[in-house]
Backbone atoms as SQL, in Angstrom:
CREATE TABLE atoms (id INTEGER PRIMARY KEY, chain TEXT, resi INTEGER, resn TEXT, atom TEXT, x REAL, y REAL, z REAL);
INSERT INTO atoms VALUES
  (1, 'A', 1, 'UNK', 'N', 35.604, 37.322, 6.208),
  (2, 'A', 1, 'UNK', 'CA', 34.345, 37.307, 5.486),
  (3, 'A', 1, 'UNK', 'C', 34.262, 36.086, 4.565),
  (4, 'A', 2, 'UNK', 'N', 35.499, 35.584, 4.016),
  (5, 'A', 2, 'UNK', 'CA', 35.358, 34.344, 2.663),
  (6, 'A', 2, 'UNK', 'C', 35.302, 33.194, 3.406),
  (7, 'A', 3, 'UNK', 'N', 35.443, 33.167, 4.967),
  (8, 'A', 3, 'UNK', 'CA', 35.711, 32.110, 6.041),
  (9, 'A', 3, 'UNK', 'C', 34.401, 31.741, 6.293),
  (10, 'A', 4, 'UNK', 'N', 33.441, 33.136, 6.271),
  (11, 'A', 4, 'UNK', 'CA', 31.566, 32.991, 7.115),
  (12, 'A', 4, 'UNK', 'C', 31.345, 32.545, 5.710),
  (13, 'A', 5, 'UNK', 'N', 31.788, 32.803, 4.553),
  (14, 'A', 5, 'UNK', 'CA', 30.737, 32.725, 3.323),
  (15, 'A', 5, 'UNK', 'C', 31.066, 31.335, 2.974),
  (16, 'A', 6, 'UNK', 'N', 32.075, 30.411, 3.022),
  (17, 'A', 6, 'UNK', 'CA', 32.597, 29.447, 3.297),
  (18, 'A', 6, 'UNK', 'C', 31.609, 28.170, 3.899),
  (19, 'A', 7, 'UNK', 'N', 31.568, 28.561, 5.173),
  (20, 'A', 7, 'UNK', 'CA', 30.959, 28.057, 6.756),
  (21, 'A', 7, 'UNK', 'C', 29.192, 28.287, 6.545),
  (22, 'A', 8, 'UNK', 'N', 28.836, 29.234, 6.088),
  (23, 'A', 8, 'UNK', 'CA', 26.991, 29.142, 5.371),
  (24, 'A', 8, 'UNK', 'C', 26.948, 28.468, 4.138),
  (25, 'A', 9, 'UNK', 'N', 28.187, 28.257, 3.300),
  (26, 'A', 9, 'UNK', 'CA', 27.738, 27.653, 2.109),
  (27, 'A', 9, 'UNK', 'C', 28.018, 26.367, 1.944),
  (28, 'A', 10, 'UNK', 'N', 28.999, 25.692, 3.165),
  (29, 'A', 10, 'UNK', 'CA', 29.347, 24.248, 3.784),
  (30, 'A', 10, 'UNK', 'C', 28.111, 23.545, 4.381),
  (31, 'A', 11, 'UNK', 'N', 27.554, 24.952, 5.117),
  (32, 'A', 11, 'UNK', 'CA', 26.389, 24.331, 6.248),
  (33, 'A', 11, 'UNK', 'C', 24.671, 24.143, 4.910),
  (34, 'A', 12, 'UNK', 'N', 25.001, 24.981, 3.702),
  (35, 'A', 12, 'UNK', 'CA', 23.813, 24.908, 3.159),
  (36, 'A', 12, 'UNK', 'C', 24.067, 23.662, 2.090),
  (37, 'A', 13, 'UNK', 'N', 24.876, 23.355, 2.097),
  (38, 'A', 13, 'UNK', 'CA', 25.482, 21.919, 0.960),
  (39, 'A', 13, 'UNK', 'C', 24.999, 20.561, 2.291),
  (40, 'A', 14, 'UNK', 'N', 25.473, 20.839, 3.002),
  (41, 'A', 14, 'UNK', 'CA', 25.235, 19.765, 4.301),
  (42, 'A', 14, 'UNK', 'C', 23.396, 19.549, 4.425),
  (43, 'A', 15, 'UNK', 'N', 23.190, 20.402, 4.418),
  (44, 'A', 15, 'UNK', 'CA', 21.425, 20.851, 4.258),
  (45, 'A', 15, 'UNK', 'C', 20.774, 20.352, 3.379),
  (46, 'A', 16, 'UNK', 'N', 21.416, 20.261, 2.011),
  (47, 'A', 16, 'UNK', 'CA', 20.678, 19.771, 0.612),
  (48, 'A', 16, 'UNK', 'C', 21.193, 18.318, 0.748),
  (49, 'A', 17, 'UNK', 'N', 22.170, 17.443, 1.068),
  (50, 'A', 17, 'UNK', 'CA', 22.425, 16.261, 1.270),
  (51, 'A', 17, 'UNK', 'C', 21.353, 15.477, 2.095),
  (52, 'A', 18, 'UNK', 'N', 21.327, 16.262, 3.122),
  (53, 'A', 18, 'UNK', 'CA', 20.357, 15.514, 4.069),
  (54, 'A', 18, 'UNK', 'C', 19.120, 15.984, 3.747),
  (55, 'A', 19, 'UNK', 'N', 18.835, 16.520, 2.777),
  (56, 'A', 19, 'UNK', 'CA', 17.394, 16.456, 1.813),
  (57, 'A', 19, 'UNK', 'C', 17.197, 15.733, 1.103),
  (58, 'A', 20, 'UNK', 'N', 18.258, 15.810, 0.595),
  (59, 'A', 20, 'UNK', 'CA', 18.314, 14.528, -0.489),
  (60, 'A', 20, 'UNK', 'C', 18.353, 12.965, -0.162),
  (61, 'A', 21, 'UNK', 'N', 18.974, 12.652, 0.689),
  (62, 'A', 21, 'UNK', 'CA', 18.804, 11.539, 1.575),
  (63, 'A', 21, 'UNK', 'C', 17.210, 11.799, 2.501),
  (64, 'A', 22, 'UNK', 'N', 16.846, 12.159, 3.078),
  (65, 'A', 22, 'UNK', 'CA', 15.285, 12.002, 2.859),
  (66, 'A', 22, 'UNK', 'C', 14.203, 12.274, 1.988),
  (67, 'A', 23, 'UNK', 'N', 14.670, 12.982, 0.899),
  (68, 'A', 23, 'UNK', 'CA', 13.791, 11.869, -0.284),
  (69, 'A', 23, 'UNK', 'C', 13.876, 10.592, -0.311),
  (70, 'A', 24, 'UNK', 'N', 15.437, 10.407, -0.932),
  (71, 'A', 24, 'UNK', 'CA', 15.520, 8.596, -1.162),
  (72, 'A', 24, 'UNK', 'C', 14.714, 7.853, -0.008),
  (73, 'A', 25, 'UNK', 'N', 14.783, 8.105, 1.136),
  (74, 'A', 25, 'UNK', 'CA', 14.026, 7.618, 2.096),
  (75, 'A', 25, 'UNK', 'C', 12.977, 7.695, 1.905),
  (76, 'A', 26, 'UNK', 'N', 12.317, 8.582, 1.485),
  (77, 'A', 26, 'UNK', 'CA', 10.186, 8.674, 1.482),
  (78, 'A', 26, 'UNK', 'C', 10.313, 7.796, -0.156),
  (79, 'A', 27, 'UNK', 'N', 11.404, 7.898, -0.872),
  (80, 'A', 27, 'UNK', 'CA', 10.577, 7.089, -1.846),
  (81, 'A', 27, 'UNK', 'C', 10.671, 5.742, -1.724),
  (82, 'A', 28, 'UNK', 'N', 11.876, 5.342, -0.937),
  (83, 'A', 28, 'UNK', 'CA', 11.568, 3.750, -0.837),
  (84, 'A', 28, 'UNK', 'C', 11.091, 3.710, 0.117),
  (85, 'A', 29, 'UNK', 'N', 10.172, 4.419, 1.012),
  (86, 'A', 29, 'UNK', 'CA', 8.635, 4.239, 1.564),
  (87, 'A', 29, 'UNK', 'C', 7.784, 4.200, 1.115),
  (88, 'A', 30, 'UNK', 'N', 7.501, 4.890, -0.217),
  (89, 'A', 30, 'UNK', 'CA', 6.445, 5.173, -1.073),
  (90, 'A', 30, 'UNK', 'C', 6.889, 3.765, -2.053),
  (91, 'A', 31, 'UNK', 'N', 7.412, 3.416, -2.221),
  (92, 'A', 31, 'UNK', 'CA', 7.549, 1.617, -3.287),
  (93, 'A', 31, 'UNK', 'C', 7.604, 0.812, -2.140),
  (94, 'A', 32, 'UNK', 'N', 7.500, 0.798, -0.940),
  (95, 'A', 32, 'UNK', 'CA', 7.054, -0.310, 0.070),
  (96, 'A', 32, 'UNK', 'C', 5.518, -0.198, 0.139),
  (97, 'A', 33, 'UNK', 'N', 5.059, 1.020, 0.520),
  (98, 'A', 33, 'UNK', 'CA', 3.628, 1.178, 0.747),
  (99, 'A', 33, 'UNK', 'C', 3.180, 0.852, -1.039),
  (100, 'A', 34, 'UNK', 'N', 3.707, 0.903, -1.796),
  (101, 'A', 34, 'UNK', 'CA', 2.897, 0.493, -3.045),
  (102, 'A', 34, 'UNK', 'C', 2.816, -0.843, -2.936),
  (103, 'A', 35, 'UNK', 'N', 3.679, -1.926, -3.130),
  (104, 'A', 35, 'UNK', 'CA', 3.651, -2.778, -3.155),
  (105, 'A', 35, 'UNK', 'C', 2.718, -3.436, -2.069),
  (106, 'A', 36, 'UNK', 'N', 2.342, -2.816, -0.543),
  (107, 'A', 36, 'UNK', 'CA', 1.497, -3.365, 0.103),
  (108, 'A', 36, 'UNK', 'C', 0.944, -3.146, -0.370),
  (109, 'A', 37, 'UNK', 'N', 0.096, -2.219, -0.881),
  (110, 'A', 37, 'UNK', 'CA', -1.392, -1.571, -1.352),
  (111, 'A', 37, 'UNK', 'C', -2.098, -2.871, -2.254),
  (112, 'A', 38, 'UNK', 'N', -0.733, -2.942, -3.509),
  (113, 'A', 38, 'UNK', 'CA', -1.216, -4.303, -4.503),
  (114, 'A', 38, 'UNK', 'C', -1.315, -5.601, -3.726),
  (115, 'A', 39, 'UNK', 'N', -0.157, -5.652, -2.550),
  (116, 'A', 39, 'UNK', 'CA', -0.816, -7.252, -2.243),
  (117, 'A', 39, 'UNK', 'C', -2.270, -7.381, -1.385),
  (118, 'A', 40, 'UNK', 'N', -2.599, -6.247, -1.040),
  (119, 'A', 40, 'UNK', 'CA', -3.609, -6.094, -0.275),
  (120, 'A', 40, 'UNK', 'C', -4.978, -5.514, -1.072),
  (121, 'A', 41, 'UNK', 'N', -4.290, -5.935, -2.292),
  (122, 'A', 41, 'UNK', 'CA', -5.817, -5.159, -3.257),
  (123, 'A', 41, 'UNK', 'C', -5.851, -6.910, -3.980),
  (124, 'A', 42, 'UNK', 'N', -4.534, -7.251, -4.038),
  (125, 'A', 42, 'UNK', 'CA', -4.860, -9.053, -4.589),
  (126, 'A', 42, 'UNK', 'C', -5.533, -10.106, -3.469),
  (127, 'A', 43, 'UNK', 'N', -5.260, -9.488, -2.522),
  (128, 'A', 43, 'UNK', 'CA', -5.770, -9.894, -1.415),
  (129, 'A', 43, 'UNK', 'C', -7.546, -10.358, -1.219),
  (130, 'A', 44, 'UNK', 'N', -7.792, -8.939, -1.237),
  (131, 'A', 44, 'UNK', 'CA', -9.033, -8.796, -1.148),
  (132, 'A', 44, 'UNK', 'C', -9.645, -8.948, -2.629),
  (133, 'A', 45, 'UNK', 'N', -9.563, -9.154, -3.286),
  (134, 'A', 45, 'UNK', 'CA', -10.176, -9.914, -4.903),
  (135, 'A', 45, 'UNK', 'C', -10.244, -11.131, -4.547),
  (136, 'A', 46, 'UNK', 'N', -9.257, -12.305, -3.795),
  (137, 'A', 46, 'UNK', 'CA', -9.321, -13.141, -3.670),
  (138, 'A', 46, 'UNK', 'C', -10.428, -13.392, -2.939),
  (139, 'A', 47, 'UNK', 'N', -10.618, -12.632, -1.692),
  (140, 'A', 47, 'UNK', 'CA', -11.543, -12.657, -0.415),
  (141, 'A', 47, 'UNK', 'C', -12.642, -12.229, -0.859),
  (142, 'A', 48, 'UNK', 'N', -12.996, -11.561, -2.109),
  (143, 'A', 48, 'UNK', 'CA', -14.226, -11.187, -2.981),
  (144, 'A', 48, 'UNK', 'C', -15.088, -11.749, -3.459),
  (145, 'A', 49, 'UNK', 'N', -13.694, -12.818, -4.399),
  (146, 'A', 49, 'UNK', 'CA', -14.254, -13.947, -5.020),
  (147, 'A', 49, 'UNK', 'C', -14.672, -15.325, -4.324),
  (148, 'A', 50, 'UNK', 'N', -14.067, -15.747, -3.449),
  (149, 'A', 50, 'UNK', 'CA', -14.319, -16.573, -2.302),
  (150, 'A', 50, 'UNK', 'C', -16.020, -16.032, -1.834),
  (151, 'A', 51, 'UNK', 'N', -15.958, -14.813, -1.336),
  (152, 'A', 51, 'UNK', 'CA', -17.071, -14.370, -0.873),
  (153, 'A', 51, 'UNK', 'C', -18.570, -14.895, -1.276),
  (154, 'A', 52, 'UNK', 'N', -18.067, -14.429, -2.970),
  (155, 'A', 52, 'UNK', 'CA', -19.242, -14.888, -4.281),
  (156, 'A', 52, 'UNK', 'C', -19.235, -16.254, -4.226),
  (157, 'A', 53, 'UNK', 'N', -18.269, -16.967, -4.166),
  (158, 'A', 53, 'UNK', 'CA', -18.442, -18.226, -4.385),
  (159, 'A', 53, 'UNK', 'C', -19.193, -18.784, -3.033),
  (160, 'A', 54, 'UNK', 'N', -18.985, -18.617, -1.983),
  (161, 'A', 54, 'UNK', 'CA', -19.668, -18.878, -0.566),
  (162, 'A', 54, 'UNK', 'C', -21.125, -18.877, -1.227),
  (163, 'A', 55, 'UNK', 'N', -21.531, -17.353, -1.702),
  (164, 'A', 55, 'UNK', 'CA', -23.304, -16.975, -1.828),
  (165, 'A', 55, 'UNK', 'C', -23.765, -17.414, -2.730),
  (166, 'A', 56, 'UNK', 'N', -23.051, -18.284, -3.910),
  (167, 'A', 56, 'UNK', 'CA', -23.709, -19.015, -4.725),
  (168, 'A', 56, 'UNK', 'C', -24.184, -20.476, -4.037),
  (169, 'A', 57, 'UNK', 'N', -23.048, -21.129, -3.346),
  (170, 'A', 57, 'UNK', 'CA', -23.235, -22.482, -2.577),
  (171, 'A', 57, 'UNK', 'C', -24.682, -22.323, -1.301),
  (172, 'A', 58, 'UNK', 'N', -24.242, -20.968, -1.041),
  (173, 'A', 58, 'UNK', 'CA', -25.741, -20.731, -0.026),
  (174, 'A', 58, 'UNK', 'C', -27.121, -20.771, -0.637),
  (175, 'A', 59, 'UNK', 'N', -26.874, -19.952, -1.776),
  (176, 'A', 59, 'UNK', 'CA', -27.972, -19.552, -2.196),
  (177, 'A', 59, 'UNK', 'C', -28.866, -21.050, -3.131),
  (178, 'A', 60, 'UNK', 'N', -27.734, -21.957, -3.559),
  (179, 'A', 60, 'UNK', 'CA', -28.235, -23.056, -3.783),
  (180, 'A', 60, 'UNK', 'C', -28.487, -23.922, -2.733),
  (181, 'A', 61, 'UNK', 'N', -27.772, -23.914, -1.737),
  (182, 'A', 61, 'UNK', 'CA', -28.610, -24.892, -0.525),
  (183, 'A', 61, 'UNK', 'C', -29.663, -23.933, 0.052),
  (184, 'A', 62, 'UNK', 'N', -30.067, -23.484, -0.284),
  (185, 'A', 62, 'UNK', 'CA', -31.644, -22.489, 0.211),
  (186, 'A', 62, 'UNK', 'C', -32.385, -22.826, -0.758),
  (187, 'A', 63, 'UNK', 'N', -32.181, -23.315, -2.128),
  (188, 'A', 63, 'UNK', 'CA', -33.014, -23.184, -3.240),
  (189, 'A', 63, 'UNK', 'C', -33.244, -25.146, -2.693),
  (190, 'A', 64, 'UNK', 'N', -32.445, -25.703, -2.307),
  (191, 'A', 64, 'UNK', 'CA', -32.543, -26.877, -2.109),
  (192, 'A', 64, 'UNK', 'C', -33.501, -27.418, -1.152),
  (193, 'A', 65, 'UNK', 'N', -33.158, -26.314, 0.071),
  (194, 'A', 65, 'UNK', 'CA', -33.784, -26.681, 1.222),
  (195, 'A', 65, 'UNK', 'C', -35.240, -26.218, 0.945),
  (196, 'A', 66, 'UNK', 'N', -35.870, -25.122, 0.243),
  (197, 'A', 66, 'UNK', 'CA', -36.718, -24.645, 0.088),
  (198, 'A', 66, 'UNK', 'C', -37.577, -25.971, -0.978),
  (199, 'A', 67, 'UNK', 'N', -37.134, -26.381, -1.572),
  (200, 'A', 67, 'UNK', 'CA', -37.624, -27.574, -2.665),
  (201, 'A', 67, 'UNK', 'C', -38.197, -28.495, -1.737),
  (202, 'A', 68, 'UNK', 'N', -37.282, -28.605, -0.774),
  (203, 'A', 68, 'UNK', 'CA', -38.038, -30.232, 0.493),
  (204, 'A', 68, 'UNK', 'C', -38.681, -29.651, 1.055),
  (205, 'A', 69, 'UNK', 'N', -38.983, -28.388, 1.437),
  (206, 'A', 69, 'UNK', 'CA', -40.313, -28.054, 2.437),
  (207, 'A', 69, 'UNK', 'C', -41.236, -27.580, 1.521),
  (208, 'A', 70, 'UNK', 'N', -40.988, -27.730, 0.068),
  (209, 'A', 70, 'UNK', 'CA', -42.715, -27.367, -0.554),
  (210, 'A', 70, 'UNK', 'C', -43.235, -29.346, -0.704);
């Protein structure tokens, strides 16, 4: 009987290890996926601001072009 209680309480220690080792695993998944998230949120601010800056240059060569056809 102290042999089975032994052998379930070996096999339930073995159980919580390899729980515990996949946490550590999801969390340095979860600080990889963070860190994409930010370069991909600096990302697109950049591609935002670019954007704005494009529709100001448009919007002044329309104000331009519109000046020579009055």
């Amino acid at each position: 009987d102290d042999q089975h209680d032994a052998a379930q309480l070996t096999t339930v220690i073995v159980k919580l290890e390899n729980i515990g080792i996949g946490i550590t695993e999801i969390k340095s998944e979860m600080s990889n996926l963070k860190n994409d998230i930010k370069e991909s949120r600096e990302r697109l601010i950049k591609v935002e601001e670019s954007a704005k800056q494009a529709h100001k240059r448009l919007d002044s060569l329309e104000n331009i072009v519109k000046g020579k056809e009055s």
